[in-house]
C-alpha angles and dihedrals in degrees: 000000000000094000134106109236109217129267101255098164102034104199092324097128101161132071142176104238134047115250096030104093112022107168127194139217142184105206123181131204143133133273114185092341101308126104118249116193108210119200109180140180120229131185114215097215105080092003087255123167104231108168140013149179122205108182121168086236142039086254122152093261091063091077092023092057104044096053094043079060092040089057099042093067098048115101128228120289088028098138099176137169107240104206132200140160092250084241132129129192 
């Protein structure tokens, strides 16, 4: 806590197998007025949204919930990167 990780995959975004680069993102923007909060999982691999959180606030599931799911589809032996800004909301 408090400290930068380092940039392990500078900028290098793509890769050439499932599993291996997975990023992650906290966007926010209105419904009907009201304000969502949307954290989702990416992989890397085909660009595929494969997890997300949608509370109604910037609250500290929003980052717990949408790597738990993240996690619970990798096989055994995935060893990813999982990359963010470092930013919360």
């Amino acid at each position: 806590m408090g400290e930068i990780a380092a940039n392990r995959l500078r900028h290098g975004f793509t890769t050439s197998s499932a599993s291996d680069k997975q990023g992650s993102d906290v966007t926010e923007f209105g419904v009907n007025g009201e304000k969502r909060y949307l954290s989702r999982g990416m992989d890397d691999f085909k660009s595929e949204v494969i997890a997300y959180c949608l509370p109604e606030r910037p609250v500290m599931s929003l980052v717990d919930t949408m790597p738990d799911q993240v996690f619970s589809r990798l096989m055994a032996g995935d060893v990813p990167v999982l990359h963010t800004d470092q930013g919360w909301h």
